[in-house]
Backbone bond lengths (Angstrom), bond angles and torsions (degrees), N, CA, C in turn:
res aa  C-N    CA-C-N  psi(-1)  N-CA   C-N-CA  omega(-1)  CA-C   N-CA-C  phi
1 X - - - 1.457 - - 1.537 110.56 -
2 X 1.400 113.16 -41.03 1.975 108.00 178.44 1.108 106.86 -69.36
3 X 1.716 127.37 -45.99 1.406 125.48 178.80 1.316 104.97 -53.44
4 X 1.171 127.50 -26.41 2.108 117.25 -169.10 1.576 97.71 -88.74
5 X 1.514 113.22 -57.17 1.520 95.05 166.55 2.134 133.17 -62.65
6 X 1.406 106.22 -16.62 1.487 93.62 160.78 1.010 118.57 -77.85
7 X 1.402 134.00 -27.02 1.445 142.19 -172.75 1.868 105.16 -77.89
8 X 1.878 108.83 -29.70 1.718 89.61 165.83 1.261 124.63 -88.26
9 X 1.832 108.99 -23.73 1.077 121.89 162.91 2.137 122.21 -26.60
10 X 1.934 87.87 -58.52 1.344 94.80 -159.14 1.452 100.48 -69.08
11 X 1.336 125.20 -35.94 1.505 135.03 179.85 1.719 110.08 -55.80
12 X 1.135 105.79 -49.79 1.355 103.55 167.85 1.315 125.68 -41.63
13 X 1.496 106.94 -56.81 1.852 103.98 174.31 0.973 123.64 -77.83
14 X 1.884 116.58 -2.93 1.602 107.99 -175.86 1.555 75.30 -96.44
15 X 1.324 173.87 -115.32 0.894 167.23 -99.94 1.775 121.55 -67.88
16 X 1.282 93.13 0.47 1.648 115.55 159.40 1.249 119.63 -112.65
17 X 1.321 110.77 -43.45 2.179 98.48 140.36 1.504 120.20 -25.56
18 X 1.225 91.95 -75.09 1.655 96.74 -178.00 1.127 124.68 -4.71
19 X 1.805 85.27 -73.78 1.734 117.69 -165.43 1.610 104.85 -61.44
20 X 1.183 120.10 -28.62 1.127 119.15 171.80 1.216 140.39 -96.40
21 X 1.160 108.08 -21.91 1.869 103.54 140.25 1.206 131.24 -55.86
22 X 1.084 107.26 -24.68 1.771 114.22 -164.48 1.760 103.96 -95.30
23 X 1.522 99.92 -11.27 1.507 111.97 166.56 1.484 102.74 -77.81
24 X 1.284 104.65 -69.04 1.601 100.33 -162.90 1.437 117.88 -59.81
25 X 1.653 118.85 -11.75 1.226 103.48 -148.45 1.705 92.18 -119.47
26 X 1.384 118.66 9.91 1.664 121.47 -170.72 1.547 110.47 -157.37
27 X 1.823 109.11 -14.71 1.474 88.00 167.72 1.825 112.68 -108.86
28 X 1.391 90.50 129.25 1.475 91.05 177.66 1.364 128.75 -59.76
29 X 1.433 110.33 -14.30 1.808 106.92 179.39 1.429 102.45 -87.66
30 X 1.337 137.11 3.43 1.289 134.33 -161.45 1.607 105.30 -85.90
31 X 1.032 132.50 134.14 1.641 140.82 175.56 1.498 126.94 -21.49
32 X 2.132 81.59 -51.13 1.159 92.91 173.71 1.475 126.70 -120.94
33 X 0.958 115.47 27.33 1.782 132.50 165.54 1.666 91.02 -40.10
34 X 1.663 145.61 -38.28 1.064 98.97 -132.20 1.526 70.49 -110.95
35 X 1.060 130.90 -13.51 2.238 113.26 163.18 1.592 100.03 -85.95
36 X 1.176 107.29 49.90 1.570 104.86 159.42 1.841 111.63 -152.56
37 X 2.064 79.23 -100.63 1.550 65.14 162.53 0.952 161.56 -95.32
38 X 1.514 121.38 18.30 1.492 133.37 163.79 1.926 106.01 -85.66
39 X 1.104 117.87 -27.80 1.439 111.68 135.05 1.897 141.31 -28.54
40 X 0.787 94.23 -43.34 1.828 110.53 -178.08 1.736 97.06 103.20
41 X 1.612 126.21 11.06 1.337 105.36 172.39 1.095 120.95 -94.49
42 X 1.671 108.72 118.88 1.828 109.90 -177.15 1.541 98.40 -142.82
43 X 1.197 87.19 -169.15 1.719 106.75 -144.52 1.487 92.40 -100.47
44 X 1.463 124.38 134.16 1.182 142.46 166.50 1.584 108.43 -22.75
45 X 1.168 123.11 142.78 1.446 126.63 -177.02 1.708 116.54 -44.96
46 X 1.999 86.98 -58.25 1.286 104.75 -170.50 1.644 118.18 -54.58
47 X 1.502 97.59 -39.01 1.792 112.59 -164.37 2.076 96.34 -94.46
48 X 1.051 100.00 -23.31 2.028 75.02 156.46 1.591 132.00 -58.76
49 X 0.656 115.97 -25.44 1.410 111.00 -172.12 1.768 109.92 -124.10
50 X 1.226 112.47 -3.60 1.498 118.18 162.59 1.020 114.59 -142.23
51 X 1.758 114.32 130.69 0.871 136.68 -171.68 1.844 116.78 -78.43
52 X 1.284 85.55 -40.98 1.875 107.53 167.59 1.808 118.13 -50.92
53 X 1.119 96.68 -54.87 1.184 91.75 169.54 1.661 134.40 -70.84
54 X 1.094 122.00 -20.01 1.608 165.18 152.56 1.386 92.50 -43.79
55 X 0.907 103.93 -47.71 1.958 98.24 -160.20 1.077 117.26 -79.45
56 X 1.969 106.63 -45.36 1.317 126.51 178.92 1.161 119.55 -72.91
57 X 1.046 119.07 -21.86 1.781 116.36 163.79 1.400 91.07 -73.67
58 X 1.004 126.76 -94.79 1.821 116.41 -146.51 1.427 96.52 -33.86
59 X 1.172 130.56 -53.10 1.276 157.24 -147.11 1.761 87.42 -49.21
60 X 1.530 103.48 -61.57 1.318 111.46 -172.97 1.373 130.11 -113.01
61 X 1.636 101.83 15.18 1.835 114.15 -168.49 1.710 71.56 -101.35
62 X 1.528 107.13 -66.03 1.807 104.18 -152.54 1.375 112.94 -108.88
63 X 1.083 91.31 1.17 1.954 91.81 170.98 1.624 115.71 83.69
64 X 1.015 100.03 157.71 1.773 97.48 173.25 0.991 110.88 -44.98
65 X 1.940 126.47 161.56 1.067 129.98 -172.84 1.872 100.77 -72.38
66 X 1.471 107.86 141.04 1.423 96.74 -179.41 1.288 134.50 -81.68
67 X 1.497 99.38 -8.46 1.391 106.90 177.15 1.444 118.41 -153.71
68 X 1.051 163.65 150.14 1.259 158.94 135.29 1.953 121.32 -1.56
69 X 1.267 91.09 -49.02 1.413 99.07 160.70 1.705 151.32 -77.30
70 X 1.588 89.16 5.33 1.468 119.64 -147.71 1.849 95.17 -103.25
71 X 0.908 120.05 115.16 2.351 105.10 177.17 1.951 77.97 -120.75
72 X 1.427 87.32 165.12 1.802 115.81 159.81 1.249 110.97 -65.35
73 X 1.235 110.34 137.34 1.080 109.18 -171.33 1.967 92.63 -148.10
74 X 1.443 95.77 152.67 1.982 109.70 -176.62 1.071 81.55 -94.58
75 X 1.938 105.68 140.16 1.419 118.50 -174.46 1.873 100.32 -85.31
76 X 1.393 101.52 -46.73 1.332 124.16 160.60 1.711 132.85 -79.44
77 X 1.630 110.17 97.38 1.638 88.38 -160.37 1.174 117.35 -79.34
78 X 1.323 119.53 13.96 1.384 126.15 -173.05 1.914 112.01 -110.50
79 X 1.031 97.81 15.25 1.852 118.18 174.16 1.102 107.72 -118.85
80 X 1.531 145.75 157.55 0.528 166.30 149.72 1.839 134.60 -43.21
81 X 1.164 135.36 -167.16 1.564 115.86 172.55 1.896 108.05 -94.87
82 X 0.739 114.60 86.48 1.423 108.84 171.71 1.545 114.65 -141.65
83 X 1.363 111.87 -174.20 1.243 150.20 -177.95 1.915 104.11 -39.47
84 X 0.910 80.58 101.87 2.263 82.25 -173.30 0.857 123.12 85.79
85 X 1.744 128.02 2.79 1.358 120.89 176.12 1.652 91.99 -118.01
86 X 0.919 134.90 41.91 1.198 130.65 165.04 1.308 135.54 -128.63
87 X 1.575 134.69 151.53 1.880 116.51 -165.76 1.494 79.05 -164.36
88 X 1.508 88.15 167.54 1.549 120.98 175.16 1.838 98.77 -87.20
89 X 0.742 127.75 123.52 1.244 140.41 174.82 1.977 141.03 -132.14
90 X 1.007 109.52 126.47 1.491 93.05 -172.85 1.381 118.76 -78.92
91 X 1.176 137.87 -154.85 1.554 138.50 -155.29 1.416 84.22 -110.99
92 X 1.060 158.86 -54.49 1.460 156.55 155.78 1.141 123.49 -27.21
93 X 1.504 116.56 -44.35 1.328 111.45 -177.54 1.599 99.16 -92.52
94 X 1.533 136.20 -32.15 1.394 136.50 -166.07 2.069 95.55 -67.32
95 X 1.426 102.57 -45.55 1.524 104.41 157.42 1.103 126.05 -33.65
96 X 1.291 121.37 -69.99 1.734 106.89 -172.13 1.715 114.31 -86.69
97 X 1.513 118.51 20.39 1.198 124.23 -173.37 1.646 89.54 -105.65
98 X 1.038 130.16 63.04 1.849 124.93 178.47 1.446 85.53 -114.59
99 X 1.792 91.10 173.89 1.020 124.29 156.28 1.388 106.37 -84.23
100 X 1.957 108.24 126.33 1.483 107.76 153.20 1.550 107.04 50.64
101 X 1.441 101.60 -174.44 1.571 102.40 179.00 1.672 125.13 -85.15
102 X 1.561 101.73 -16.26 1.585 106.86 167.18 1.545 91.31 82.10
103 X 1.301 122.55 -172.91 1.772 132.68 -167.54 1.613 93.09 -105.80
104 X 1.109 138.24 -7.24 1.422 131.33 174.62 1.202 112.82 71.71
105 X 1.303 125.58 33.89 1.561 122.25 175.08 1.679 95.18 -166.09
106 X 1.705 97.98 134.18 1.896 88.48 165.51 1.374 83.52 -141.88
107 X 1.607 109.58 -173.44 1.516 113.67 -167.61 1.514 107.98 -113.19
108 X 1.405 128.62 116.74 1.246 134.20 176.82 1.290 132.58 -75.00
109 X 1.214 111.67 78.80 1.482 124.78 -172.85 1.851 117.61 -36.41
110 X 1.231 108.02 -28.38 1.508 99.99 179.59 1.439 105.51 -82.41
111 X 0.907 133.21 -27.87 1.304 143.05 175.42 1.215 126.51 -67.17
112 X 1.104 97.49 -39.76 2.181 126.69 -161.57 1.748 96.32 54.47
113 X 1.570 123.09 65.04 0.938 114.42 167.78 1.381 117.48 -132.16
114 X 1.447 151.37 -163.12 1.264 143.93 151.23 1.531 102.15 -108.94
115 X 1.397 91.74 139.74 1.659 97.24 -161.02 1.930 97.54 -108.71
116 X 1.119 126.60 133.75 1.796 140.35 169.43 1.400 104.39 -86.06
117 X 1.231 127.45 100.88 1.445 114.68 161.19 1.556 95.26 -149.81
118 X 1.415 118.78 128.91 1.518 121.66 150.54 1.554 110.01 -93.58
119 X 1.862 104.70 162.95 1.237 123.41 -170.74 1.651 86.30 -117.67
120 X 1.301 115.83 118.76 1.677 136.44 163.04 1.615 103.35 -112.32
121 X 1.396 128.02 139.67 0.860 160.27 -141.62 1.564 99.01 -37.44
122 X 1.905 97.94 74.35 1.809 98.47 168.46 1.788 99.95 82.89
123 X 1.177 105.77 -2.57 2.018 92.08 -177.89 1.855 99.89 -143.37
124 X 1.204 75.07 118.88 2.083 91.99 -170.72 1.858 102.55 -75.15
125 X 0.970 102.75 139.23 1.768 120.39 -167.05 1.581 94.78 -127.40
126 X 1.420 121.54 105.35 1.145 130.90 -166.16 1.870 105.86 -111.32
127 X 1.358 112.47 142.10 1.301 110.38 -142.62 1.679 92.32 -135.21
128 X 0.950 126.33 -18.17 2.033 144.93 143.90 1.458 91.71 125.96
129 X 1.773 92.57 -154.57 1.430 95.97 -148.52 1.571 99.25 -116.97
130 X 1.396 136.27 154.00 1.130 139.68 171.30 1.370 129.07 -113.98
131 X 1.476 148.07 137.41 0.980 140.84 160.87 1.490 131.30 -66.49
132 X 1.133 135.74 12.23 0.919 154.95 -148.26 1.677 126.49 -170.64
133 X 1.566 128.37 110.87 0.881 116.64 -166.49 1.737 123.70 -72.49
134 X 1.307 93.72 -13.24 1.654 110.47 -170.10 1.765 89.26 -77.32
135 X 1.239 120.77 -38.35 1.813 117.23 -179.78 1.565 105.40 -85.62
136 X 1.314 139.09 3.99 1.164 141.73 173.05 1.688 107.25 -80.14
137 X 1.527 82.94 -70.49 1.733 90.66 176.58 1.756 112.89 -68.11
138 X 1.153 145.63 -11.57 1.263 150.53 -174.88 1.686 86.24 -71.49
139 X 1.616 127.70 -47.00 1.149 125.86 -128.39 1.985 92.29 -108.69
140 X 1.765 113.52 -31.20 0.837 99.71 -178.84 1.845 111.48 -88.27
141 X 1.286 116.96 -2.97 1.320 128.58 173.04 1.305 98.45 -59.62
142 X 1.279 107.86 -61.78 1.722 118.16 -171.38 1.912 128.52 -59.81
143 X 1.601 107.58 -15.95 1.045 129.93 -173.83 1.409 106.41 -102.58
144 X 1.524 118.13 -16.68 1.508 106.25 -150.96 0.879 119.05 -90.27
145 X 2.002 123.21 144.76 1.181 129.66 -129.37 2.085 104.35 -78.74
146 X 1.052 104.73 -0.04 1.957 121.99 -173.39 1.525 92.13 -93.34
147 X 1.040 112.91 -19.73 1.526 95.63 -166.28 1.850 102.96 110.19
148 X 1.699 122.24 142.06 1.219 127.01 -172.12 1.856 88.58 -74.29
149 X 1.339 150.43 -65.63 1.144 129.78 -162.29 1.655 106.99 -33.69
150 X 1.606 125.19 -62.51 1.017 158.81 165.40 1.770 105.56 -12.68
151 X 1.019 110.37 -15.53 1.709 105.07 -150.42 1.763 84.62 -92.38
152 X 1.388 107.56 119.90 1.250 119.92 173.14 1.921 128.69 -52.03
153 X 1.820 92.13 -36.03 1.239 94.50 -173.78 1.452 105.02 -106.14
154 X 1.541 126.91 38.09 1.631 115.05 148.74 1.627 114.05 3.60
155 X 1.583 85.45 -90.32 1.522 122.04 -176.18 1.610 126.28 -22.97
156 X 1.306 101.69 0.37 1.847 124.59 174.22 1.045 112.86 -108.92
157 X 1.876 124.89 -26.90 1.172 96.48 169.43 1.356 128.46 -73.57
158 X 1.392 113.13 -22.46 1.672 105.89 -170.67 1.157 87.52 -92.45
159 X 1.615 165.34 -15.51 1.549 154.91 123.70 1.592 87.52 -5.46
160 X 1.388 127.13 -96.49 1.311 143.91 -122.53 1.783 93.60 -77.97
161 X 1.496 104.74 -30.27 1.679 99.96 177.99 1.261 128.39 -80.67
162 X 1.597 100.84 -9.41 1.586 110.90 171.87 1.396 116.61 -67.10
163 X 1.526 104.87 -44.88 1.808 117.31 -166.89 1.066 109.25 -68.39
């Protein structure tokens, strides 16, 4: 009886994976459509449009999730979701698997805040949270690991001070 409920359990969250790849990586109103799919990262032919099949591979390539702490993670972030680029991974390791240094600020929905943290070699350096996106980016400009001249996305603050 626990094995049948971990086994719907685990299906359940890979089947909320799914849904959420197939958000980020094909709907354009989605947040993050544009580190996906305006990227070129999309979802294997087969596993777009079925979820079943989606399942049963992880299901049976990588096994149930191993732990509570564990999400999917692209081994390669510059591929897409498919067949060998994928692992069970913890929040530590999906951390130091980025692209580059990223803009050093994203927005934390449980919070409703903008969150400062850079990723230096695999270990996240968190810098708090802001109400305001114009004090997010002020703060990750000022922190960033290149140096503040260095900070690629200037160009948001006077964006973000206009709005």
């Amino acid at each position: 009886m626990m094995n049948e409920l971990k086994k719907k359990s685990s299906r359940n969250y890979i089947y909320t994976l799914w849904t959420n790849m197939r958000r980020r990586c094909y709907n354009e109103e989605s947040k993050s459509f544009v580190d996906y799919g305006k990227r070129g990262i999309l979802m294997c032919p087969q596993w777009k449009d079925d979820s079943e099949t989606f399942m049963n591979y992880i299901l049976q390539e990588l096994g149930p999730r191993p732990k509570d702490n564990y999400t999917l993670d692209r081994i390669d972030n510059n591929k897409g979701y498919e067949p060998d680029n994928l692992r069970w991974a913890t929040w530590s390791q999906q951390m130091s698997n980025r692209r580059s240094y990223g803009k050093g600020y994203t927005w934390h929905s449980k919070y409703n805040k903008w969150q400062v943290q850079w990723v230096i070699n695999g270990k996240s350096i968190y810098y708090g949270m802001y109400d305001t996106e114009y004090d997010a980016i002020a703060r990750a400009k000022q922190t960033c690991p290149k140096g503040p001249v260095n900070y690629r996305w200037s160009h948001l603050l006077e964006e973000s001070a206009a709005c």
